[in-house]
C-alpha positions as CSV (number, residue, x, y, z in Angstrom):
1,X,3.5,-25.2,53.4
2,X,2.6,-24.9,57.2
3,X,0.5,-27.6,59.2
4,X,-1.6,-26.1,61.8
5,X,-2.8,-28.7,64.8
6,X,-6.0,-27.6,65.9
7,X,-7.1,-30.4,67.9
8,X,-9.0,-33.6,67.4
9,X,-8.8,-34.3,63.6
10,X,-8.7,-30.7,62.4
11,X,-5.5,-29.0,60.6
12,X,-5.7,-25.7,58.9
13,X,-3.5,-26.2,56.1
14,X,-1.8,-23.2,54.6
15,X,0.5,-22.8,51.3
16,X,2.8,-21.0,50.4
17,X,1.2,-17.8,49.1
18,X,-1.7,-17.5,51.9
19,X,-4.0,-20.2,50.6
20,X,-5.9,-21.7,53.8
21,X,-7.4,-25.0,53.6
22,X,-9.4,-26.1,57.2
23,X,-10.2,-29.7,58.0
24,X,-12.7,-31.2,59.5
25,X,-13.6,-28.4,62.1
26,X,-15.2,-29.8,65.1
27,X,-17.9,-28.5,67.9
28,X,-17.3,-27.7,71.1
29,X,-19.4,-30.6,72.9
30,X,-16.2,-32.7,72.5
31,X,-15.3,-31.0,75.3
32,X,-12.3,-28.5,74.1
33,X,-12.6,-25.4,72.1
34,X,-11.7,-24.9,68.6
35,X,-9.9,-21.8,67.9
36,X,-12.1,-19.7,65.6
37,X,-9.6,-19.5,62.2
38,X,-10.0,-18.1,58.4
39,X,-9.5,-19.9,55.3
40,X,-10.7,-20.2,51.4
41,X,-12.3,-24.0,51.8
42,X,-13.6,-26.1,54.9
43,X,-13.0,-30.1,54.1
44,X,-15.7,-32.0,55.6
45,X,-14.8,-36.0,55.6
46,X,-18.6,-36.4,56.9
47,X,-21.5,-35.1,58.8
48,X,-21.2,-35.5,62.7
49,X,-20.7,-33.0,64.9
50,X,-17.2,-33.3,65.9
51,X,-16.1,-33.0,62.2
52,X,-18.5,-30.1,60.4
53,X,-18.4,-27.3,62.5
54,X,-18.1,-24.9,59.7
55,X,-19.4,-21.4,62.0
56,X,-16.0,-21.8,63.7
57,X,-14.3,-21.1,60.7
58,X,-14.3,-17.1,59.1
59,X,-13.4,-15.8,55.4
60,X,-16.9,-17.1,53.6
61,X,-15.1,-20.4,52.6
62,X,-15.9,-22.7,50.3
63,X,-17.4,-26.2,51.8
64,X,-16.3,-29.1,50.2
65,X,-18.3,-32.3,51.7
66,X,-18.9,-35.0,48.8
67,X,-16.8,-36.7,46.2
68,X,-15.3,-33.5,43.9
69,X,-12.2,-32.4,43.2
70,X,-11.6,-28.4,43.5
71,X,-9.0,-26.0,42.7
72,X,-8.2,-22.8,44.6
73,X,-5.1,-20.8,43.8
74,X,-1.7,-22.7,44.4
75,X,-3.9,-26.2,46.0
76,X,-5.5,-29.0,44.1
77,X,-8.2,-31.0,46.1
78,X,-9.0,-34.5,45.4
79,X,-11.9,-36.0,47.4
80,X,-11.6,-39.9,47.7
81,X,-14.9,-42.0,48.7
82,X,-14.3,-44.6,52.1
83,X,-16.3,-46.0,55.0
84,X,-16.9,-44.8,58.3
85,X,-16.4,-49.1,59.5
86,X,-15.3,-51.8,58.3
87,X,-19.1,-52.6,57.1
88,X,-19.0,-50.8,53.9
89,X,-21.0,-47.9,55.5
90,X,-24.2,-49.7,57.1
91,X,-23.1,-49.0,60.7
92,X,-21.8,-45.3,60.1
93,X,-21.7,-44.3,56.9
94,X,-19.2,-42.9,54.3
95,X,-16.1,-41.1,54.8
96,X,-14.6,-38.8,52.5
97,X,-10.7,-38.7,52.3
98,X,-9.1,-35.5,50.9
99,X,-5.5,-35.5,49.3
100,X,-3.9,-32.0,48.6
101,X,-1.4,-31.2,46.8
102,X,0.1,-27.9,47.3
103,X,3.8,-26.4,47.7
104,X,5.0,-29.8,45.8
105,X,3.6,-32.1,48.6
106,X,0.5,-34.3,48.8
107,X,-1.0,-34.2,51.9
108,X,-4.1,-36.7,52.7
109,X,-6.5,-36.2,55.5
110,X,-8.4,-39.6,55.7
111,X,-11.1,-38.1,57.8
112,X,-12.5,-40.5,60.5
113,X,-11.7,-43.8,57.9
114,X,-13.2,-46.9,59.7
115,X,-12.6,-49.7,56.8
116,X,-10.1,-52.3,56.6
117,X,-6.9,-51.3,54.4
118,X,-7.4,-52.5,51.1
119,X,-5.2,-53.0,48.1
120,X,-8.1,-51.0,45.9
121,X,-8.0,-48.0,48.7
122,X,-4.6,-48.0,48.7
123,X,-4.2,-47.4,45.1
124,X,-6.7,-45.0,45.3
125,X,-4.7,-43.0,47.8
126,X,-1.3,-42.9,46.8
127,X,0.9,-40.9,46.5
128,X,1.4,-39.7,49.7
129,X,3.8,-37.3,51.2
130,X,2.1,-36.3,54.2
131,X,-0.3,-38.8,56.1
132,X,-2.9,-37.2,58.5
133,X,-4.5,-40.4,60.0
134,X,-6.7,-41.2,62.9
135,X,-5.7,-43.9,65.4
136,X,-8.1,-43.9,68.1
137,X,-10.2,-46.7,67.3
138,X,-14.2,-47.5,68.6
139,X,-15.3,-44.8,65.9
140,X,-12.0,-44.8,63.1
141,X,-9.6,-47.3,62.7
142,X,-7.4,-48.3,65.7
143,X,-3.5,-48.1,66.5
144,X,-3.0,-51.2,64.7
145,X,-5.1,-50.6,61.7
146,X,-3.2,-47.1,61.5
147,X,0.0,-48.4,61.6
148,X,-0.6,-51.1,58.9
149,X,-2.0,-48.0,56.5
150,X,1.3,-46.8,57.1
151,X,3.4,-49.6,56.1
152,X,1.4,-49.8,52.9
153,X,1.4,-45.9,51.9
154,X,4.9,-45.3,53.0
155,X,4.4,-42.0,53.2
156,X,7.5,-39.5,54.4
157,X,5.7,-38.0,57.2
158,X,2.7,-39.0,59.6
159,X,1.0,-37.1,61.9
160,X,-2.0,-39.1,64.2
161,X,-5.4,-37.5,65.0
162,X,-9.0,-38.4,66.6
163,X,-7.2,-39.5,69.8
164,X,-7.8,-38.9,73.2
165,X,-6.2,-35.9,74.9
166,X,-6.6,-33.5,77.7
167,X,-10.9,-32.3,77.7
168,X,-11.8,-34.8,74.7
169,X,-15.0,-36.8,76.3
170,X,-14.9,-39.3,73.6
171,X,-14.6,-42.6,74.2
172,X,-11.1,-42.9,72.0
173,X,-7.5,-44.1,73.0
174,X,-4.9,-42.0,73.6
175,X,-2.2,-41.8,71.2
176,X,0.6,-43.7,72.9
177,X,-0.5,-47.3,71.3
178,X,0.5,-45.9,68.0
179,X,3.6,-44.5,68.6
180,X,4.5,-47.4,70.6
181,X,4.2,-49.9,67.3
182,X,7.1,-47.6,65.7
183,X,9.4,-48.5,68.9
184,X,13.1,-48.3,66.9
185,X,11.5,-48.4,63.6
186,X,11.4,-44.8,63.0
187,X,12.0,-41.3,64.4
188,X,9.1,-40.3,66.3
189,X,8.8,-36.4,67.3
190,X,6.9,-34.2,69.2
191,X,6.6,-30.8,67.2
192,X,4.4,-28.4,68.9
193,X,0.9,-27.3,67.2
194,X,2.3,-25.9,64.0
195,X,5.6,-27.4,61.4
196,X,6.3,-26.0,58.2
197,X,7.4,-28.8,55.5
198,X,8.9,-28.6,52.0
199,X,10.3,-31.0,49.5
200,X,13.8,-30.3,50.9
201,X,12.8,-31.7,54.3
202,X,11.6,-35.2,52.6
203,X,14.9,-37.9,52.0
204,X,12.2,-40.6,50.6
205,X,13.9,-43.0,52.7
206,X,12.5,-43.0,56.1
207,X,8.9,-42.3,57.7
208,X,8.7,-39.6,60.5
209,X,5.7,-39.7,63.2
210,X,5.1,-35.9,64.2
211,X,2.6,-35.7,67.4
212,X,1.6,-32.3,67.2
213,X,-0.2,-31.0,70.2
214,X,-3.2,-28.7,69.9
């Protein structure tokens, strides 16, 4: 399967045989452009405007934005109720995280998760093989946060999102607080906007960080 970076917390997610999955497609007032892409479903963890831009996204796809699962050829989606804070929702509302398991990998977006890590949530989400996480705190869960979901889902590989980078006019961090808490813990790697991951690439033994740039 291929993971597609398109900035902020979107990933176009593609298996094997050409099924497209798009994440959390965002609008432009963030202050970068999203690449118009096609696909078979759109993944919407919630309603704001920097996570359900679906226009930017071609091929009549299906919208998945509430607590479902759904099957397309070759992906099973799994939709996972959360909180946008660490109120239970009163401040900002629920978040939906999405696990999919495709090409004989689970990958789980958690979408712009605010809430504390739970053992209950953490149950709820494993198994993981690939962890798409935000880390950029004020609206999601901070570096520390992030890195303690980590610990606790072990998953083989981790890739950070909804942080600041070059254009983004949110008021997020940038990503270097949560790479810095894996300092000699792990291999941490800088992969471009796209990597292409199978089972043979996972040795169960030890986490890698990919920052993929957009």
């Amino acid at each position: 399967m291929k993971i597609r970076y398109l900035g902020h917390s979107c990933f176009l997610l593609t298996e094997s045989t050409g099924t497209a999955v798009v994440c959390d497609p965002y609008d432009s007032s963030i202050g970068i452009e999203m690449p118009e892409v096609r696909a078979d479903a759109v993944t919407i963890s919630h309603h704001h405007y920097d996570h359900d831009c679906t226009a930017k996204v071609k091929g009549n796809p299906v919208i998945l934005d509430r607590e479902t699962g759904y099957e397309l050829p070759g992906v099973e989606i799994k939709a996972i109720k959360s909180y946008h804070d660490d109120e239970q929702g009163t401040k900002r509302g629920e978040n939906i995280i999405f696990k999919f398991s495709m090409d004989g990998l689970v990958v789980c977006h958690l979408g712009d998760l605010g809430e504390e890590c739970t053992s209950e949530l953490i149950e709820a989400i494993l198994p993981v093989n690939v962890l798409l996480i935000p880390v950029g705190g004020n609206y999601t869960i901070d570096a520390a946060m992030a890195k303690e979901y980590v610990d606790r889902i072990m998953p083989d590989v981790v890739i950070p999102m909804h942080y600041r980078t070059k254009g983004i006019n949110l008021d997020i961090d940038k990503v270097d607080e949560f790479i810095s808490l894996f300092d000699g813990e792990c291999e941490v790697e800088e992969c471009g906007n796209e990597v292409e991951l199978s089972r043979e690439h996972l040795d169960g033994e030890q986490t890698r960080v990919l920052v993929l740039e957009r």
